[in-house]
DRENTORKOL-3810 file (N, C-alpha, C; in nm, 4 decimals):
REM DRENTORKOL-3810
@n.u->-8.5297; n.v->2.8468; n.w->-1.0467; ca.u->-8.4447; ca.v->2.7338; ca.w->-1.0719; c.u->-8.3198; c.v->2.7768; c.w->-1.1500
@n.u->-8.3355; n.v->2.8510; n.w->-1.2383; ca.u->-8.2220; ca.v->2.8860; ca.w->-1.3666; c.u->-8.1204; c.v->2.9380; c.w->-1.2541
@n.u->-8.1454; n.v->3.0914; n.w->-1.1838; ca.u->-8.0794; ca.v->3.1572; ca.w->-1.1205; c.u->-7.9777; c.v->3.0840; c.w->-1.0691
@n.u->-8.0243; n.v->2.9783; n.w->-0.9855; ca.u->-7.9265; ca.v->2.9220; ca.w->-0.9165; c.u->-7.8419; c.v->2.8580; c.w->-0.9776
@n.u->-7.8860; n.v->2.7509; n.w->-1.0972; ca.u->-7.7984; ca.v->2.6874; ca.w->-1.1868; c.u->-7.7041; c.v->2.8213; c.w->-1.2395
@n.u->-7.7558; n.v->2.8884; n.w->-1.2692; ca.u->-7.7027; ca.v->3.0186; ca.w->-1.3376; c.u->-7.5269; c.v->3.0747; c.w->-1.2353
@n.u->-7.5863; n.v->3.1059; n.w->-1.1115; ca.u->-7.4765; ca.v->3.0951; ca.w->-0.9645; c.u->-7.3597; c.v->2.9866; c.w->-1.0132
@n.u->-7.4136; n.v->2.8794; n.w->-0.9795; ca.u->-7.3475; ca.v->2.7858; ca.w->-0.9828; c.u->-7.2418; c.v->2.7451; c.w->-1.1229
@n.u->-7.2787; n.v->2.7711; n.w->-1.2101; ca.u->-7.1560; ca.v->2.7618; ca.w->-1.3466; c.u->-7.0804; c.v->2.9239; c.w->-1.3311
@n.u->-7.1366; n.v->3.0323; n.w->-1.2904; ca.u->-7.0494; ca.v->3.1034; ca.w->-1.2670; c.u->-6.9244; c.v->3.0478; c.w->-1.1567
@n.u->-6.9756; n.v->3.0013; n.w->-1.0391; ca.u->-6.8582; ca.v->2.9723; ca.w->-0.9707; c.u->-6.8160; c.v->2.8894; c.w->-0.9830
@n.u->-6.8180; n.v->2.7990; n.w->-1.1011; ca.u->-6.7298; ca.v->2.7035; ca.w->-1.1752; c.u->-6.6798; c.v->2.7601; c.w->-1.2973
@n.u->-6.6583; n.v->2.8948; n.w->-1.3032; ca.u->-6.6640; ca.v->2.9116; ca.w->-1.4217; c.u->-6.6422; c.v->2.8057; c.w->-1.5637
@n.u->-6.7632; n.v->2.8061; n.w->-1.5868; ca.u->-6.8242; ca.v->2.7168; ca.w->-1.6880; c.u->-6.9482; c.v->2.7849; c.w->-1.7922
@n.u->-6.8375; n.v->2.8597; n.w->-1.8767; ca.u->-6.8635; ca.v->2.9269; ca.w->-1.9453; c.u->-7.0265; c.v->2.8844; c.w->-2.0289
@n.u->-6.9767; n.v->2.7549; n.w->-2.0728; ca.u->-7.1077; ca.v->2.6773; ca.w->-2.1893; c.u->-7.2460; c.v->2.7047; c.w->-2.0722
@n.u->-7.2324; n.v->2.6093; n.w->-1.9691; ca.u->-7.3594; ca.v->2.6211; ca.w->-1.8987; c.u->-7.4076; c.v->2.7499; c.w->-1.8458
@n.u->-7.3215; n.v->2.8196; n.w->-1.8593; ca.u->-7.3881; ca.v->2.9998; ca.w->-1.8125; c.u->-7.4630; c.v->3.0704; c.w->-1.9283
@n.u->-7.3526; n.v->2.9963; n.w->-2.0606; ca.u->-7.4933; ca.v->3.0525; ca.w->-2.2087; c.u->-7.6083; c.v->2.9595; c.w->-2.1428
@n.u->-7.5762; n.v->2.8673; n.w->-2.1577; ca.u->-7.7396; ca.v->2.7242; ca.w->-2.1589; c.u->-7.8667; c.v->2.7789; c.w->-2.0765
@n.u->-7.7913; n.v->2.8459; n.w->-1.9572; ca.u->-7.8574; ca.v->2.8323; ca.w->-1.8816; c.u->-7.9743; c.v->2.9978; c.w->-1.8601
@n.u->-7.8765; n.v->3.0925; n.w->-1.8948; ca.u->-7.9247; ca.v->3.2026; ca.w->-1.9603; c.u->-7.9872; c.v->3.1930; c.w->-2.0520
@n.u->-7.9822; n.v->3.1046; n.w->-2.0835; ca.u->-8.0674; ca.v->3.0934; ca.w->-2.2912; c.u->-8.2153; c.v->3.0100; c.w->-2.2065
@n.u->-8.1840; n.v->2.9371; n.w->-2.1475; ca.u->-8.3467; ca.v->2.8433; ca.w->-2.0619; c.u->-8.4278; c.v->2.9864; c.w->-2.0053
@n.u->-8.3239; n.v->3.0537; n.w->-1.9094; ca.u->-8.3996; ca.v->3.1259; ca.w->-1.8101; c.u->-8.4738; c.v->3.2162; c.w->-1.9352
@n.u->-8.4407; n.v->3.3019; n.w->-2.0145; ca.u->-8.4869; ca.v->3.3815; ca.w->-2.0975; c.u->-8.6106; c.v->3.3515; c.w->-2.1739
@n.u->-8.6027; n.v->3.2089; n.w->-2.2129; ca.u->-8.6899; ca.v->3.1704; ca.w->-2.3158; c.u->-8.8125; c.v->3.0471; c.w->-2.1950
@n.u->-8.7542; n.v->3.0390; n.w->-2.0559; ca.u->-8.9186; ca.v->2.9899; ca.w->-2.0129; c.u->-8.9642; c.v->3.1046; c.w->-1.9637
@n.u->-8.9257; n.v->3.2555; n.w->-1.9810; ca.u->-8.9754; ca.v->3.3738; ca.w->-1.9785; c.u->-9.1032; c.v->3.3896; c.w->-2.0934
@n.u->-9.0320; n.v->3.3819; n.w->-2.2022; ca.u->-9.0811; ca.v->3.3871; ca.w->-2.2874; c.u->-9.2357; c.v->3.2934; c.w->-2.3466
@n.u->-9.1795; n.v->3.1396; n.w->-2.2409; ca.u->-9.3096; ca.v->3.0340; ca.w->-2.2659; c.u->-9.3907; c.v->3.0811; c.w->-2.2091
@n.u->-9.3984; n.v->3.1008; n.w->-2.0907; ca.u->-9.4731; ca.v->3.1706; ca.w->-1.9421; c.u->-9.5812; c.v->3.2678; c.w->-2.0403
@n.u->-9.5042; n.v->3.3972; n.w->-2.1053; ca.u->-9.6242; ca.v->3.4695; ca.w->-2.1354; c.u->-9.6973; c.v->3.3915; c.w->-2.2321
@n.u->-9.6707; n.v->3.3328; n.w->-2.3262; ca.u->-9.7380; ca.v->3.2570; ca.w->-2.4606; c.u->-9.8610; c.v->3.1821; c.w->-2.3439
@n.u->-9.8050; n.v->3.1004; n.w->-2.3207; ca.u->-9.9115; ca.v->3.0570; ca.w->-2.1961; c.u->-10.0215; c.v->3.0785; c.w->-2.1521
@n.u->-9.9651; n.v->3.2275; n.w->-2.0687; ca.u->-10.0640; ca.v->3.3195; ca.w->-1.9883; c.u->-10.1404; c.v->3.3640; c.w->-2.1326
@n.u->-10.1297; n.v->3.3765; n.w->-2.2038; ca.u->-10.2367; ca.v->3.4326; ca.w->-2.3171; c.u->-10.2874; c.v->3.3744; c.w->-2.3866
@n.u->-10.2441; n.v->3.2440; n.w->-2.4108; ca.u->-10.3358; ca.v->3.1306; ca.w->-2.4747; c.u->-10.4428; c.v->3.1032; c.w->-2.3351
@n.u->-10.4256; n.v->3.0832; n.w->-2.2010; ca.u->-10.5130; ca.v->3.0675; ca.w->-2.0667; c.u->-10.5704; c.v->3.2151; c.w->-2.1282
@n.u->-10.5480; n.v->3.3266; n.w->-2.1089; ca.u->-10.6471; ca.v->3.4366; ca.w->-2.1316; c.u->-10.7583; c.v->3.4011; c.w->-2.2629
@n.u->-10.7038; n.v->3.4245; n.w->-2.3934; ca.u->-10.8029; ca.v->3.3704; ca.w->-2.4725; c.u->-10.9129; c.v->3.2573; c.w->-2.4625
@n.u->-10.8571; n.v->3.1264; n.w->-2.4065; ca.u->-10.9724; ca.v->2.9992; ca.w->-2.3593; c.u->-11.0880; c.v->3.1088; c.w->-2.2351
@n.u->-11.0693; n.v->3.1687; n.w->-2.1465; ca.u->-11.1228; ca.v->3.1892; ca.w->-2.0489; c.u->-11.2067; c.v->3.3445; c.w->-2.1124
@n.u->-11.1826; n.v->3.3979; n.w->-2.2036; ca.u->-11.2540; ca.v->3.5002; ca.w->-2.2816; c.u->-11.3540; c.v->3.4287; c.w->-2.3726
@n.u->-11.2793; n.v->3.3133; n.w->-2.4292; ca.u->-11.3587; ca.v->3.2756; ca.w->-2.5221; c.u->-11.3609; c.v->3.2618; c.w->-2.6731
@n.u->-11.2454; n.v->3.3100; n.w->-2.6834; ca.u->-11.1798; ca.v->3.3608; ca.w->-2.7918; c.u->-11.1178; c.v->3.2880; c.w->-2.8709
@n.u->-11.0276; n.v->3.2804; n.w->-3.0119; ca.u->-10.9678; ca.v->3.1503; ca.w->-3.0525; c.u->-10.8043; c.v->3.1956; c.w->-3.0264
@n.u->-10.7575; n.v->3.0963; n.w->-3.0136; ca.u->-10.5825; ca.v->3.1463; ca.w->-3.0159; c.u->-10.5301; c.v->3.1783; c.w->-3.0708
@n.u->-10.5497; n.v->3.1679; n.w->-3.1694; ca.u->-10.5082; ca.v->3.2007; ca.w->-3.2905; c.u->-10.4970; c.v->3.1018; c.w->-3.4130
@n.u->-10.5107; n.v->3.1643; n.w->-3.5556; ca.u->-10.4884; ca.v->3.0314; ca.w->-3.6397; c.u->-10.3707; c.v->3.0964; c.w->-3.7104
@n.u->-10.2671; n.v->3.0953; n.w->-3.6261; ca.u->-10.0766; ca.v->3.0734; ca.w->-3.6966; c.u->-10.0260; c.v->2.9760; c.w->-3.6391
@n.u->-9.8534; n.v->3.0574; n.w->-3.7025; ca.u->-9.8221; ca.v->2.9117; ca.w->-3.6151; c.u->-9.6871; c.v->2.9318; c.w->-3.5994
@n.u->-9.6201; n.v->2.8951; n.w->-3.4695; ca.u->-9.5302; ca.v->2.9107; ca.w->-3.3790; c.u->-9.3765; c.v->2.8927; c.w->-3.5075
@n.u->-9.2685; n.v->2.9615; n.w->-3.4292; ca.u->-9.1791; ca.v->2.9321; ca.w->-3.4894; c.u->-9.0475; c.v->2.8998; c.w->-3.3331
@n.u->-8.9862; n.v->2.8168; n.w->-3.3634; ca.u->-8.9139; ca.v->2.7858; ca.w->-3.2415; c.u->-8.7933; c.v->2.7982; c.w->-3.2915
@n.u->-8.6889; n.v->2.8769; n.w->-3.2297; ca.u->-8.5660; ca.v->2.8621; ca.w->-3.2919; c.u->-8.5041; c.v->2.7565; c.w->-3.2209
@n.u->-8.4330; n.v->2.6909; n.w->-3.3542; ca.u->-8.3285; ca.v->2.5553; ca.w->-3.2673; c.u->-8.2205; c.v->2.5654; c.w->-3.2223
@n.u->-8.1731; n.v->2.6567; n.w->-3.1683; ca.u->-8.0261; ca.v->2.7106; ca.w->-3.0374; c.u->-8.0541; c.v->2.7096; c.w->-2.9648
@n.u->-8.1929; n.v->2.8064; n.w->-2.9112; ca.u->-8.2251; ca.v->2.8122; ca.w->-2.7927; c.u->-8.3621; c.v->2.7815; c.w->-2.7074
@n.u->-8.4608; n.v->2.7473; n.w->-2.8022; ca.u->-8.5553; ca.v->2.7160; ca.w->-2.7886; c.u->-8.6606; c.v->2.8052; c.w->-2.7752
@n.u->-8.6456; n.v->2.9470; n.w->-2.8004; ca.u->-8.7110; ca.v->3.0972; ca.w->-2.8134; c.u->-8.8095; c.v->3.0774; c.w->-2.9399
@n.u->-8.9381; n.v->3.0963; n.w->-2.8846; ca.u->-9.0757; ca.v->3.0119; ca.w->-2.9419; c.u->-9.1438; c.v->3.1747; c.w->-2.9901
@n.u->-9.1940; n.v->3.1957; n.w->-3.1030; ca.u->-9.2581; ca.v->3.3249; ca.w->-3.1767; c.u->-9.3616; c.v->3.2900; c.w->-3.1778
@n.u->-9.4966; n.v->3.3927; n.w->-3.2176; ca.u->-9.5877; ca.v->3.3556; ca.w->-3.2895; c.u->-9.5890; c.v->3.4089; c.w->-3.4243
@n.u->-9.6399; n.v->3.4130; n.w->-3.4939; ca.u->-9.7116; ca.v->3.4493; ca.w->-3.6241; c.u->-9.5800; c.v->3.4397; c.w->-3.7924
@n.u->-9.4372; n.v->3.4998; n.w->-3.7815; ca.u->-9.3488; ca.v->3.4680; ca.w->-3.8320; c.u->-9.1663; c.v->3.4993; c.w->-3.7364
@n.u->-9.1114; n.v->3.3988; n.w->-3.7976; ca.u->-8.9874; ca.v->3.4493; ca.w->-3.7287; c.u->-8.9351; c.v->3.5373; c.w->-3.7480
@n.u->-8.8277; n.v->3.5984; n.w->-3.6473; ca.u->-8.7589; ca.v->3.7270; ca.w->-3.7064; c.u->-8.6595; c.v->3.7114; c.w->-3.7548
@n.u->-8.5777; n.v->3.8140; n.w->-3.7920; ca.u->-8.4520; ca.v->3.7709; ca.w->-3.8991; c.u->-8.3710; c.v->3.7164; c.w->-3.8119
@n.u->-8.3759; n.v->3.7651; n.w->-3.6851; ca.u->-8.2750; ca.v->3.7462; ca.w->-3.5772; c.u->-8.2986; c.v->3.6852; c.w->-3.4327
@n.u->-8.2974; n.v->3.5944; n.w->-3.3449; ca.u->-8.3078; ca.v->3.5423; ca.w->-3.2661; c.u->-8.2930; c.v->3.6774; c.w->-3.1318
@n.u->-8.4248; n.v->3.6770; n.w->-2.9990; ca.u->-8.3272; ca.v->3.8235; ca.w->-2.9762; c.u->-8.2960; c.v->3.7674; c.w->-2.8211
@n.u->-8.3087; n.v->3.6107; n.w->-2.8218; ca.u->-8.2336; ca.v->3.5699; ca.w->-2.6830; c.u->-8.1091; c.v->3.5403; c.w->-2.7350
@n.u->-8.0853; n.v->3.4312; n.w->-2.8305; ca.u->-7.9251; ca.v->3.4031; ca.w->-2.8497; c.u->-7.8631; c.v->3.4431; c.w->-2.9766
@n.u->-7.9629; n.v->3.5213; n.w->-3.1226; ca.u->-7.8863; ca.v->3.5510; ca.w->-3.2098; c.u->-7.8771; c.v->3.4956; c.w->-3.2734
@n.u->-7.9430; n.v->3.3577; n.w->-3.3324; ca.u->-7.9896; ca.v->3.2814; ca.w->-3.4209; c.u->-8.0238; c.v->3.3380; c.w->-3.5422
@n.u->-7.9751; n.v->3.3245; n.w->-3.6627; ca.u->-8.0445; ca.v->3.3518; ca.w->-3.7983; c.u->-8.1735; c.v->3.3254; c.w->-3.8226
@n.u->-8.2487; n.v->3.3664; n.w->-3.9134; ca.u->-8.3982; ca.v->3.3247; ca.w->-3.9379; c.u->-8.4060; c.v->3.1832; c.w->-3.9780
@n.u->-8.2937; n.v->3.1143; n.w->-4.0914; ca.u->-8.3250; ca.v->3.0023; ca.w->-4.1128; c.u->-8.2997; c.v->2.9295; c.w->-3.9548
@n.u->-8.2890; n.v->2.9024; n.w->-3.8094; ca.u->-8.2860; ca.v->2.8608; ca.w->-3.7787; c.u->-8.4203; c.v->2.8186; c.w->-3.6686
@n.u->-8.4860; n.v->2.9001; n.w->-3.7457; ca.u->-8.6141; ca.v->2.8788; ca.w->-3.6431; c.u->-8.7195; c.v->2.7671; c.w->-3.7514
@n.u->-8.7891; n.v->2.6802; n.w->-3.7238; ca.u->-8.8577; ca.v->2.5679; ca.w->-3.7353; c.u->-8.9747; c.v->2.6275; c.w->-3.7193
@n.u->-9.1005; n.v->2.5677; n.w->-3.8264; ca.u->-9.1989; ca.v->2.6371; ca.w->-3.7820; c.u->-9.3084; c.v->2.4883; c.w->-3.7059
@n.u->-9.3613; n.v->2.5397; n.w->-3.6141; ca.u->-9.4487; ca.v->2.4457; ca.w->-3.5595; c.u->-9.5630; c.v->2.4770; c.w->-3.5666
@n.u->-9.6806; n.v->2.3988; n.w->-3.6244; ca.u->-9.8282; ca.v->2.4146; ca.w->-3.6314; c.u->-9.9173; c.v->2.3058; c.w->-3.5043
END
């Protein structure tokens, strides 16, 4: 889906929606694996863990355990990540 949106503000050049849209594609990369490994753990048997997510608010690039200083899809400072339990 991104790709194409992605196409498409290039040939408008439309600078904003080519970050936006690069910043989505990157970070439902990023959901995808969290995902696939929370599904691995339930199906092992295992617990998911007891931390807790940090989401940065630029781009929506989701951590586990603590944030980093630096955002490494869009470059976000540490204070900008939110922590979610």
């Amino acid at each position: 889906m991104y790709p194409v949106f992605i196409q498409r503000a290039v040939a408008e050049k439309n600078v904003a929606a080519q970050t936006s849209f690069n910043f989505a594609d990157a970070v439902e990369k990023v959901h995808h694996g969290l995902y696939v490994k929370a599904l691995d753990s339930v199906a092992a048997g295992k617990p998911s863990g007891d931390f807790a997510y940090y989401v940065c608010q630029r781009c929506g690039n989701t951590v586990e355990k603590n944030a980093p200083d630096k955002c490494p899809i869009c470059g976000a400072a540490k204070k900008l990540f939110k922590k979610v339990e």
